[in-house]
C-alpha positions as CSV (number, residue, x, y, z in Angstrom):
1,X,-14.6,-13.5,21.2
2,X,-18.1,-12.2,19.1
3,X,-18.0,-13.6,15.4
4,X,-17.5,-10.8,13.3
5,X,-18.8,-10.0,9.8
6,X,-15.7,-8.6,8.7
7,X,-11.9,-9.2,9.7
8,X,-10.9,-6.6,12.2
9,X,-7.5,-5.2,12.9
10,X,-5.5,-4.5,16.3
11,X,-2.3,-2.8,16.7
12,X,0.6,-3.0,19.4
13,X,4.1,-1.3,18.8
14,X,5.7,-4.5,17.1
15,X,3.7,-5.6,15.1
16,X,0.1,-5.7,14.2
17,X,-2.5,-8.0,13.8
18,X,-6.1,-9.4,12.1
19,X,-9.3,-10.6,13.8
20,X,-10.5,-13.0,11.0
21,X,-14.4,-13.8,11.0
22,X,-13.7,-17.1,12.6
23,X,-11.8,-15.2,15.3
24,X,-8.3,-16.2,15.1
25,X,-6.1,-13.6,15.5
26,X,-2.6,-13.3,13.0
27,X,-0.2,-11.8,14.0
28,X,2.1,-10.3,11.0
29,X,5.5,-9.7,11.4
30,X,7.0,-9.3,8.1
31,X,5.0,-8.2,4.3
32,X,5.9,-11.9,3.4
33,X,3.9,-13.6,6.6
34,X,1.1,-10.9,6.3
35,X,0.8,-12.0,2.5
36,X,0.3,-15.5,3.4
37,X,-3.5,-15.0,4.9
38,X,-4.6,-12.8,1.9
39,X,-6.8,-14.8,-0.2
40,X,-5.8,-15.9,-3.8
41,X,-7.5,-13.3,-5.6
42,X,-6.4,-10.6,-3.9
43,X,-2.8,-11.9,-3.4
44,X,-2.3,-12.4,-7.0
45,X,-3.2,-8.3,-7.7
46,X,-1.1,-7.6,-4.4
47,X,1.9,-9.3,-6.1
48,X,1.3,-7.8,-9.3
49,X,1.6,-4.3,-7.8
50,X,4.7,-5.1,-5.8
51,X,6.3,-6.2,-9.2
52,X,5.5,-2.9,-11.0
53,X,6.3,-0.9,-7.5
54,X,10.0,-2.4,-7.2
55,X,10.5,-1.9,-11.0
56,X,10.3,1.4,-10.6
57,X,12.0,1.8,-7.3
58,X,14.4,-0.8,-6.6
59,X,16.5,1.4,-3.6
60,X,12.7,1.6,-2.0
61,X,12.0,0.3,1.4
62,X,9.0,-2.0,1.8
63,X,7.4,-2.0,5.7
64,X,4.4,-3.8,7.2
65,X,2.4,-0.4,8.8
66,X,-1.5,-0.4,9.5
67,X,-1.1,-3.9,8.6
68,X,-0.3,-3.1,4.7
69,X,3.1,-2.9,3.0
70,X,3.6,1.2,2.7
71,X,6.5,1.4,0.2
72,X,9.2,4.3,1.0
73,X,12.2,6.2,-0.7
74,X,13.0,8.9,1.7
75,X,9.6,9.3,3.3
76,X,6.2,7.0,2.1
77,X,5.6,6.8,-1.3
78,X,3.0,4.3,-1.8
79,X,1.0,1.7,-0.1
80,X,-1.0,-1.2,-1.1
81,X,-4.2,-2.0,0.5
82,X,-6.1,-5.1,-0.2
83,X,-10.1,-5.6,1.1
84,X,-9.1,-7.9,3.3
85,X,-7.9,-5.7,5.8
86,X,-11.0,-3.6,7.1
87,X,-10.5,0.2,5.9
88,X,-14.0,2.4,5.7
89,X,-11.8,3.4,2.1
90,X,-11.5,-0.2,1.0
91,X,-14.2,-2.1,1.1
92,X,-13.6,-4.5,-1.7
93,X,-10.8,-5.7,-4.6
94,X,-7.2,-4.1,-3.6
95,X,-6.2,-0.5,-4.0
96,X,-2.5,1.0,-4.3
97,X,-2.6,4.7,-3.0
98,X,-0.3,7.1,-2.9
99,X,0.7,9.1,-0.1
100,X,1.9,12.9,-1.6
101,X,-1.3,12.7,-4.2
102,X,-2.1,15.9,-3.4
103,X,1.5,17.4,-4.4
104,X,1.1,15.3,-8.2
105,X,2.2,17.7,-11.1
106,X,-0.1,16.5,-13.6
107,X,-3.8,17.3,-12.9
108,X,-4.9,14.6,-14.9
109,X,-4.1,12.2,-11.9
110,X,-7.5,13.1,-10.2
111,X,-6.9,9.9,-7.8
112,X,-4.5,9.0,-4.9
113,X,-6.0,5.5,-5.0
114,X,-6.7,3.0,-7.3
115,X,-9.0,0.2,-7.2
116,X,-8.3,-3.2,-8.9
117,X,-10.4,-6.3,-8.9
118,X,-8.1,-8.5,-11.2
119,X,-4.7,-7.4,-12.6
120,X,-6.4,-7.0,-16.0
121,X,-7.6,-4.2,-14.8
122,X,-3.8,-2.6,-14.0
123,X,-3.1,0.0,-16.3
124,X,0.4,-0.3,-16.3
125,X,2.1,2.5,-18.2
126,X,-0.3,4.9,-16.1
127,X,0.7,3.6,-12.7
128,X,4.5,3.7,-13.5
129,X,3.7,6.8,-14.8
130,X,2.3,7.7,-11.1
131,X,5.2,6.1,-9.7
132,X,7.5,8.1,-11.5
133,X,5.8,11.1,-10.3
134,X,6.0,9.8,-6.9
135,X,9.5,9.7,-6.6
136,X,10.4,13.1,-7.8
137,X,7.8,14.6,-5.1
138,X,9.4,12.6,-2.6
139,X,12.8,14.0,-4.2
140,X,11.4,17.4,-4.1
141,X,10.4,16.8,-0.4
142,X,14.5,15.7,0.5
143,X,15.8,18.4,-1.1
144,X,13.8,21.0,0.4
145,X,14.6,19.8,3.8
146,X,18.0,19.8,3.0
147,X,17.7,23.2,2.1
148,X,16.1,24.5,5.5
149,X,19.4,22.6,7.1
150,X,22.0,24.6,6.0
């Protein structure tokens, strides 16, 4: 296998998995295994988000997809995306972005994706804030389908 500059990522139906530089591939079944090769200073922003993400939604599903944990309610809400896994959109630190960004009500959120290098960094009240916003798009988005049911 060529050495690599950066980790690459493959995919197959169950599960996916990282190329590191040295070459070994990982194969990550579960958020938990996947969070085990991130590297201390990423992991400790990654488990800092998760906190503040199941604060604010405790009935939300976490799931492994692209090789991230993508946090859902009734469709996907949020993701969290550390450097670590190569994404043209992430090249360093760890971002949490949000899936319906476009639909936000307040046009102050001018980002779907924030960038964090250490959790100092984590404005909290603004990302629950987010959150918040999050889950009554993703309310909005039940409902309507609902709707077109009946």
């Amino acid at each position: 296998m060529p050495k690599t500059t950066r980790n690459t990522l493959a995919y197959s139906r169950e599960w996916a998995f990282i190329i590191m530089e040295n070459g070994q591939e990982i194969q990550c079944k579960t958020v938990d295994e996947f969070l085990g090769y991130l590297p201390q200073s990423e992991l400790e922003i990654v488990l800092f988000l998760r906190k503040i993400i199941f604060e604010c939604m405790q009935d939300c599903k976490e799931k492994l997809t692209y090789n991230v944990p993508f946090y859902y309610r009734h469709s996907r809400i949020c993701y969290i995306w550390p450097a670590t896994i190569p994404w043209e959109k992430m090249s360093k630190s760890v971002g949490i972005g949000f899936c319906k960004g476009d639909s936000f009500l307040d046009e102050t959120f001018e980002n779907t994706k924030f960038t964090f290098n250490s959790v100092d960094e984590v404005d909290v009240a603004l990302l629950k804030e987010k959150i918040q916003e999050a889950i009554l798009i993703d309310e909005k988005i039940v409902k309507a389908r609902r709707r077109k049911i009946q």
